[in-house]
C-alpha beads as a LAMMPS data file, in Angstrom:
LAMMPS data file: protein, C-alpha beads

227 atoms
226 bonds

1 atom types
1 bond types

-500.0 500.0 xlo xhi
-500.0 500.0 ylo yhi
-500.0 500.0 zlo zhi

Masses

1 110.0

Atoms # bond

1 1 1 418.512 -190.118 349.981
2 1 1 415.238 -191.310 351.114
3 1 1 413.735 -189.641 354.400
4 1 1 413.865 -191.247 357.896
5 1 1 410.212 -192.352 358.612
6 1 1 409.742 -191.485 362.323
7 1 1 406.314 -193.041 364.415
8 1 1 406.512 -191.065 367.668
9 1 1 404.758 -193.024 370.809
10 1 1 404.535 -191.203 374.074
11 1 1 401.020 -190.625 376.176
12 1 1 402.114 -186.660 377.112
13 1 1 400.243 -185.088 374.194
14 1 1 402.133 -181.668 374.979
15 1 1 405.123 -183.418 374.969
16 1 1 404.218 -185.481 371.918
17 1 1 403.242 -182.628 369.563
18 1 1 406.227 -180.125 370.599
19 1 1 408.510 -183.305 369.856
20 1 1 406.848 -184.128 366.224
21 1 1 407.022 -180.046 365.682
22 1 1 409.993 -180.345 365.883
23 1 1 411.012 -183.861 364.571
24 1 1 409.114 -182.190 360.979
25 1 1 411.209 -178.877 361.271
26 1 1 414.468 -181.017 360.194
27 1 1 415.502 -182.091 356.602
28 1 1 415.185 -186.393 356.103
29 1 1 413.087 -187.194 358.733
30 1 1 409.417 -187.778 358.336
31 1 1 406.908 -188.328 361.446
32 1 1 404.616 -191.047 359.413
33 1 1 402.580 -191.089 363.202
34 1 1 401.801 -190.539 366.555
35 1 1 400.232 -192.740 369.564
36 1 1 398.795 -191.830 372.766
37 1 1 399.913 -195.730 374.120
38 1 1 401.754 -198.849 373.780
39 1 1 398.248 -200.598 372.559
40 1 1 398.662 -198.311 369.440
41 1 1 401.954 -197.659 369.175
42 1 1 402.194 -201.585 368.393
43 1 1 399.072 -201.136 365.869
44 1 1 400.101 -198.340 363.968
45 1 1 403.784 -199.269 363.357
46 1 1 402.601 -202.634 362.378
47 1 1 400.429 -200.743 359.943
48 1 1 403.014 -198.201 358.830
49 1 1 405.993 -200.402 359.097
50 1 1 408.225 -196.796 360.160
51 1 1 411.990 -196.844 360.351
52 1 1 412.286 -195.550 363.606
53 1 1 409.823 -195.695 366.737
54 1 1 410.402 -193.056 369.254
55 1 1 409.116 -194.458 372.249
56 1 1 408.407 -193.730 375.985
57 1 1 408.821 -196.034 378.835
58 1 1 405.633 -195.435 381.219
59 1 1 402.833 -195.342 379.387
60 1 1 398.843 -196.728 380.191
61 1 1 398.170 -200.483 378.580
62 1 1 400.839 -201.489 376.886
63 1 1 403.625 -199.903 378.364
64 1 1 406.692 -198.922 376.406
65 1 1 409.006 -202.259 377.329
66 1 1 406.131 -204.302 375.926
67 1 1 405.652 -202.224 372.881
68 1 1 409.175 -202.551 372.159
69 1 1 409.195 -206.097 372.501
70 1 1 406.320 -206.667 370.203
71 1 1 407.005 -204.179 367.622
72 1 1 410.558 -205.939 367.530
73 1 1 409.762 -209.248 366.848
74 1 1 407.081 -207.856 364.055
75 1 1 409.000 -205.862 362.235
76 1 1 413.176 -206.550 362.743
77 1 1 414.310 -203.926 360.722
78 1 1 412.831 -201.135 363.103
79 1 1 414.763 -199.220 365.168
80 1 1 413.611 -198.005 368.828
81 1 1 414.794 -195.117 370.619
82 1 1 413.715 -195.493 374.102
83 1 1 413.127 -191.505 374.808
84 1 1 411.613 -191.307 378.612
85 1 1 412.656 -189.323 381.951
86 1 1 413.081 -192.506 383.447
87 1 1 416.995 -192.875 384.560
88 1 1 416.206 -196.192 386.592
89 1 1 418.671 -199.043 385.608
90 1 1 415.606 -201.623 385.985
91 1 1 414.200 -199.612 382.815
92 1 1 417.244 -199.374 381.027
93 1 1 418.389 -203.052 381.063
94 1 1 414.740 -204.052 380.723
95 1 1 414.390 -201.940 377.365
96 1 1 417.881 -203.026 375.916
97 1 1 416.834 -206.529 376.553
98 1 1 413.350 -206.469 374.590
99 1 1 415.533 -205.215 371.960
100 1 1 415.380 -201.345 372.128
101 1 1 418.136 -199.386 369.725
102 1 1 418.659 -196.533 371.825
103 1 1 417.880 -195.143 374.961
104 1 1 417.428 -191.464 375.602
105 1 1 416.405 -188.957 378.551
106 1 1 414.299 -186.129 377.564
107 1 1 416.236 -183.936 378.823
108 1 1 418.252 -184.048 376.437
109 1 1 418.982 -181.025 373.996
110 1 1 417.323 -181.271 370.956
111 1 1 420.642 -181.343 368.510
112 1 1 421.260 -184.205 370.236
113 1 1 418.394 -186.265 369.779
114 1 1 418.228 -185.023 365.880
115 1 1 421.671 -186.350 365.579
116 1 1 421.120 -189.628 367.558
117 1 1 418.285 -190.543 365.521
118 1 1 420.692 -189.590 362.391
119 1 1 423.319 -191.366 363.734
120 1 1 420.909 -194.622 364.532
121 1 1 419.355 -194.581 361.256
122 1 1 423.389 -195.170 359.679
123 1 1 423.651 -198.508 362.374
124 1 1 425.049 -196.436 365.116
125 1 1 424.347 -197.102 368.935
126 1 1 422.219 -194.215 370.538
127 1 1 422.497 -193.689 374.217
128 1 1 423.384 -191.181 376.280
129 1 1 427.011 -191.238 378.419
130 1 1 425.535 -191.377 381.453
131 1 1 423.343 -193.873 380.815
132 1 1 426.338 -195.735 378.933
133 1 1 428.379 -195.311 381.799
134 1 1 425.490 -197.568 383.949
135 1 1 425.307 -200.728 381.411
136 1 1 429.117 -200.797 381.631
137 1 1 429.412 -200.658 385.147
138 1 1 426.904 -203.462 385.446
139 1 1 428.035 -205.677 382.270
140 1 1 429.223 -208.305 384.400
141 1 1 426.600 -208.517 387.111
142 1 1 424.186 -208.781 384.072
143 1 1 425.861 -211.160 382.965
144 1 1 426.015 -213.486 385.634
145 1 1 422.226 -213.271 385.369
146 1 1 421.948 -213.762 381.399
147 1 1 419.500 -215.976 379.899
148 1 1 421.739 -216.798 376.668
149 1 1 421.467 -220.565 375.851
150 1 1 424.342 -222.784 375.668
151 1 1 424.557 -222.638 371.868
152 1 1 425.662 -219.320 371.740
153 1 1 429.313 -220.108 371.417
154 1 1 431.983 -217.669 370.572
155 1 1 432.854 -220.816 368.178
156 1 1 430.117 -219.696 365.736
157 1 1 431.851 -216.459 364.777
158 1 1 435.419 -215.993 362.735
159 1 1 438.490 -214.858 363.971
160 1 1 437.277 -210.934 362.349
161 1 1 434.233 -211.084 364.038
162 1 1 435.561 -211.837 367.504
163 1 1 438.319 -208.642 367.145
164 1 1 434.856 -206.481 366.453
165 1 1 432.721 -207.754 368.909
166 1 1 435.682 -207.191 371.648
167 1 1 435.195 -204.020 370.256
168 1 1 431.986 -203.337 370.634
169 1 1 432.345 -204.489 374.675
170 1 1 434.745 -201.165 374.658
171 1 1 432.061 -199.332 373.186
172 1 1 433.401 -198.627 370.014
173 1 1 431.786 -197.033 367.152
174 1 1 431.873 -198.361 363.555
175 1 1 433.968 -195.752 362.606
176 1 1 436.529 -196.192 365.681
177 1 1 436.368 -200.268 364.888
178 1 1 437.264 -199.938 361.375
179 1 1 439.800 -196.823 362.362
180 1 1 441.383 -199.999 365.066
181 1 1 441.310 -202.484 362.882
182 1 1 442.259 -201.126 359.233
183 1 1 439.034 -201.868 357.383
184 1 1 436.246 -199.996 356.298
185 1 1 432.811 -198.764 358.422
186 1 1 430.788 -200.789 355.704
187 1 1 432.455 -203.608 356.529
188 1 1 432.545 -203.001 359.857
189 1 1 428.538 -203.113 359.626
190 1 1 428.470 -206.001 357.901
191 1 1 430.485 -207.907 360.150
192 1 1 428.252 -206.874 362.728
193 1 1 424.747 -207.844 361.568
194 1 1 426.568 -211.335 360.736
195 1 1 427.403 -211.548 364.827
196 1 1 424.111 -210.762 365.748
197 1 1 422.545 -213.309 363.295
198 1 1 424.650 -215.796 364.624
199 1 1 424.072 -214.910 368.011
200 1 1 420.467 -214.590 367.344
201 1 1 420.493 -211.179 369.261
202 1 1 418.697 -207.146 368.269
203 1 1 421.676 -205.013 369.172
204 1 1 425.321 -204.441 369.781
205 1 1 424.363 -203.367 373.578
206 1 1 423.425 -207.554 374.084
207 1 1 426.310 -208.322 371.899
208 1 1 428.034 -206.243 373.776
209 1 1 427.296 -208.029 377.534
210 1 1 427.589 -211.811 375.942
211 1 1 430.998 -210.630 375.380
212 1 1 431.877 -209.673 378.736
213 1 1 429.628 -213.033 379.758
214 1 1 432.292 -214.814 377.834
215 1 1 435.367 -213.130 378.942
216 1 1 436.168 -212.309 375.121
217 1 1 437.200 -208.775 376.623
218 1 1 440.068 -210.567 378.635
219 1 1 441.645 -212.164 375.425
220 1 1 444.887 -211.400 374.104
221 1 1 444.865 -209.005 370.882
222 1 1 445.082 -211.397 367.846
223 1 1 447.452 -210.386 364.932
224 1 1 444.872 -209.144 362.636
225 1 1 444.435 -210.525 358.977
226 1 1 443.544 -207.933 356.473
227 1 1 439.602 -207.810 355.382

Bonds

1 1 1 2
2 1 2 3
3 1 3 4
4 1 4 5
5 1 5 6
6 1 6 7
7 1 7 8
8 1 8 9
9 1 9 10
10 1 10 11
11 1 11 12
12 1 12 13
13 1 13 14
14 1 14 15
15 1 15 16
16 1 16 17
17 1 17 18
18 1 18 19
19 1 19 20
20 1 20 21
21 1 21 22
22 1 22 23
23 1 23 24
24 1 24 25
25 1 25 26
26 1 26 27
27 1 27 28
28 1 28 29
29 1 29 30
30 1 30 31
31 1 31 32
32 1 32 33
33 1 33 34
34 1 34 35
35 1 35 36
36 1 36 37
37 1 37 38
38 1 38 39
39 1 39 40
40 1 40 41
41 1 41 42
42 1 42 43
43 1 43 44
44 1 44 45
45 1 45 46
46 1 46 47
47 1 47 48
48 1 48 49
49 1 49 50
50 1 50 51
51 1 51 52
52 1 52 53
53 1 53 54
54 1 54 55
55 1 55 56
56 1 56 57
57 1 57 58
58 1 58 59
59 1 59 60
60 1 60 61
61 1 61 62
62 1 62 63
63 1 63 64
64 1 64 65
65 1 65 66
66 1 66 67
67 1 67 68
68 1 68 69
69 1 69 70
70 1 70 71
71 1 71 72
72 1 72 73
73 1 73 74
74 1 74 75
75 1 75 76
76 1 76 77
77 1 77 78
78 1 78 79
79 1 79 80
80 1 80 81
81 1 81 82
82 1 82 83
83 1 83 84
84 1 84 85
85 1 85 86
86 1 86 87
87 1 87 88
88 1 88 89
89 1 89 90
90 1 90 91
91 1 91 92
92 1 92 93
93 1 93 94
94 1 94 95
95 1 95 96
96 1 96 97
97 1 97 98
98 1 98 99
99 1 99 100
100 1 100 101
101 1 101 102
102 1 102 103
103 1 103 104
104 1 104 105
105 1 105 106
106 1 106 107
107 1 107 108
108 1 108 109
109 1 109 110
110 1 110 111
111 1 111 112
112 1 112 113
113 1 113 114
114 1 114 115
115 1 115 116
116 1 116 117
117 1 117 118
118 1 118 119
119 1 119 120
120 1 120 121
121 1 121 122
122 1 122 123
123 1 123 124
124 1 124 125
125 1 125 126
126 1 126 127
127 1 127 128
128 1 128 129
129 1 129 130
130 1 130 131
131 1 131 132
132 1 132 133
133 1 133 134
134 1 134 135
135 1 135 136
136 1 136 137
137 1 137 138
138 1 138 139
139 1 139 140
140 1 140 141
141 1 141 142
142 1 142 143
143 1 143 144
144 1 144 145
145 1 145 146
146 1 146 147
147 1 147 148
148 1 148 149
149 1 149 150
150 1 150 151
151 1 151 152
152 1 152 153
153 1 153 154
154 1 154 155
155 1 155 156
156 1 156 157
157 1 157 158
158 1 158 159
159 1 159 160
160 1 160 161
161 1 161 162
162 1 162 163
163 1 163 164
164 1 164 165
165 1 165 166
166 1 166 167
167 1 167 168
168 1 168 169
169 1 169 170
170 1 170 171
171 1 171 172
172 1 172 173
173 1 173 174
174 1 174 175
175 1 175 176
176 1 176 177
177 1 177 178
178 1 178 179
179 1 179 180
180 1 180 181
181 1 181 182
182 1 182 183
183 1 183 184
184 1 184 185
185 1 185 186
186 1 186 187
187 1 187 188
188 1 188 189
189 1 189 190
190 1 190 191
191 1 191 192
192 1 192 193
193 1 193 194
194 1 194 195
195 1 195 196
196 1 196 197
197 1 197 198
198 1 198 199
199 1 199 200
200 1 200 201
201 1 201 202
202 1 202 203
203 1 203 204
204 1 204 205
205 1 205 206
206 1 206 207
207 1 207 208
208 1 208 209
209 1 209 210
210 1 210 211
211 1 211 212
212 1 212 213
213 1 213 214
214 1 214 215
215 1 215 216
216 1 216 217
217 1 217 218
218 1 218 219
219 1 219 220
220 1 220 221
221 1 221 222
222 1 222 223
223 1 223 224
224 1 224 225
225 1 225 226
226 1 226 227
């Protein structure tokens, strides 16, 4: 299996170096680069094209929303962890909406953040519960304030992909959708990259809040065809 290649982005160069000391002390991942700032953050994982962009939140120039944002609409099929001591909501909802993957304190133990960025490079969501427990008390507020476009209709998607994205409003895993709904995690993942296509969203945490926009959450169970 090919290594995880990591570009860590954070302007604490203490901080930084213990982090990529320890990012290089684990088996499959590979720190490919470090940046002191947004500015070249955004340059050098345009240049390295990395799998996974650990990235902090306040940061001079560019400053870690923005470097999201940009590195996301360059290169789609990297992931950003969002790994700051910020615990604000305004940072939170402002990173999941320029498309950030994961959102971590750093105070978090270090098995953890080893097996979030495992667990993000499979397709998995990566946040922490507390910080879980915010965007789900709030779905519905941000929603009220959503800027999704009118096309976005819960027409686009099948019967299948409505039962998983309900899911993914709980807060499901892949593994726990598939467990519900008698199909495989594979699937499940497939299913899910075809919603967000559709929906022309970056994660399951958007998917996640159009659902409760749409009151898909509130729908009766559906008797579920086999996949």
């Amino acid at each position: 299996m090919s290594s995880v290649r990591i570009l860590v982005v954070d302007d604490h160069t203490l901080f930084r170096k213990g982090l990529i000391s320890l990012l290089r002390q684990q088996e499959g991942l590979d720190v490919v680069g470090e940046a002191k700032d947004g500015d070249e953050g955004v340059r050098l994982a345009t240049q390295l094209r990395p799998d996974m962009v650990l990235m902090d939140v306040k940061m001079p120039n560019h400053n870690g929303i923005q470097a999201t944002q940009t590195i996301r609409e360059r290169l789609s099929d990297t992931r950003v962890i969002m790994l700051t001591m910020s615990e604000e909501d305004v940072d939170l909802f402002a990173a999941v909406k320029a498309g950030a993957n994961g959102y971590l304190i750093k105070s978090v133990e270090p098995e953890q953040l080893i097996s979030s960025i495992r667990l993000l490079s499979k397709g998995e969501p990566v946040i922490t519960h507390a910080m879980a427990a915010k965007l789900l008390g709030e779905f519905r507020a941000i929603a009220k304030k959503a800027e999704l476009p009118v096309e976005r209709s819960p027409s686009a998607l099948t019967d299948r992909e409505t039962e998983i994205l309900q899911c993914i409003a709980k807060g499901q895993s892949n593994k726990e959708i598939g467990v519900h709904l008698g199909i495989s995690e594979n699937t499940v993942k497939i299913h899910l990259k075809n919603i967000l296509r559709k929906l022309h969203m970056n994660n399951r945490v958007q998917a996640a809040i159009y659902a409760h926009q749409h009151g898909l959450t509130e729908r009766p169970d559906r008797p579920r065809p086999q996949t």
